[in-house]
C-alpha positions as a printed NumPy array, in Angstrom:
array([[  0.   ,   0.   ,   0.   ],
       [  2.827,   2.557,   0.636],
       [  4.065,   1.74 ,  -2.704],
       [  1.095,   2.597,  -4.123],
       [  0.928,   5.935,  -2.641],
       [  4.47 ,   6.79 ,  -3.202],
       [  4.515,   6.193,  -6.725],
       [  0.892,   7.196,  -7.168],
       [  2.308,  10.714,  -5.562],
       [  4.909,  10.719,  -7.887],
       [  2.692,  10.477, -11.238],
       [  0.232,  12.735,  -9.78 ],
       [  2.816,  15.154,  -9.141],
       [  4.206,  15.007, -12.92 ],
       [  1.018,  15.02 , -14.138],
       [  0.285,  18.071, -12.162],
       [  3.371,  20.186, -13.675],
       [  2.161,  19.237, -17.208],
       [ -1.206,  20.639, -16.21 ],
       [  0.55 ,  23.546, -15.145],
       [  3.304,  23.895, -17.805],
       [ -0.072,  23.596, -20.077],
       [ -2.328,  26.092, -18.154],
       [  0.586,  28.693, -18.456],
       [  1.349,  28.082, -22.   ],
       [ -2.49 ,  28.612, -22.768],
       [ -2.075,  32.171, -21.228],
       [  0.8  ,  33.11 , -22.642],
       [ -0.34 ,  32.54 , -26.029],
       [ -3.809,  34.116, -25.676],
       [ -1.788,  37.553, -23.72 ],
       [  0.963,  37.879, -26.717],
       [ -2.274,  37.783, -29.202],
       [ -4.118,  40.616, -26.802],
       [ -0.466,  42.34 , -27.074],
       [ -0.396,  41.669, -30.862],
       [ -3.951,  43.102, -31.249],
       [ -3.15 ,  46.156, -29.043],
       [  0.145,  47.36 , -31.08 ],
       [ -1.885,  46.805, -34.605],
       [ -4.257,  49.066, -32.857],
       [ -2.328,  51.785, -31.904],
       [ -0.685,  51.606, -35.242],
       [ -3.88 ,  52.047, -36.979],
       [ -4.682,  54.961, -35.28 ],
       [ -1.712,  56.265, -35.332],
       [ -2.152,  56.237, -39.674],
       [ -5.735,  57.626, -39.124],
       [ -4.565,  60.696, -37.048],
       [ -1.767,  61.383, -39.459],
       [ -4.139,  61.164, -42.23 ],
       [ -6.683,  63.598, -40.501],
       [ -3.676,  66.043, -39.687],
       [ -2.22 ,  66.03 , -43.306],
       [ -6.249,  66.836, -44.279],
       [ -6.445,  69.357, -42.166],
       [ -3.231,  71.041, -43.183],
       [ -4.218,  70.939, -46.64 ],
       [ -7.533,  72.376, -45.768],
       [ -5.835,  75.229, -43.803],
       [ -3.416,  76.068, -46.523],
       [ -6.552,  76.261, -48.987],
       [ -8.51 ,  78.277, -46.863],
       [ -5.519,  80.334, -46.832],
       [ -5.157,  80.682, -50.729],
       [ -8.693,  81.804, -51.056],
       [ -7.951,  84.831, -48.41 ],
       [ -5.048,  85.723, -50.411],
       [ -6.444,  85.515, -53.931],
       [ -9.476,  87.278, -52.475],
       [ -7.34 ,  90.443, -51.513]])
């Protein structure tokens, strides 16, 4: 019977740290894709506010034009 336990403790326990190694490997993929989806993101919005500033130069510098032709 002591056997029994002592090697039944000892698969348990390896069994355990595979859980484990498993349960950690899970989160660590699904946090790098969170991380992945953050930085596309912030790179996307960092495109769309350099797009709305270029615009809004270009509208500035044609409002300016018409003042200027108007004078």
């Amino acid at each position: 019977m002591g056997m029994f336990v002592k090697a039944a403790s000892i698969g348990g326990s390896i069994l355990v740290l595979i859980a484990l190694v498993i349960a950690l490997l899970k989160a660590l993929i699904g946090f790098v894709g969170f991380i992945s989806f953050a930085i596309k993101l912030i790179i996307i919005l960092a495109f769309l506010a350099l797009f709305a500033a270029i615009g809004f130069m270009v509208l500035r510098a044609w409002q300016e034009k018409q003042k200027t032709s108007q004078i």
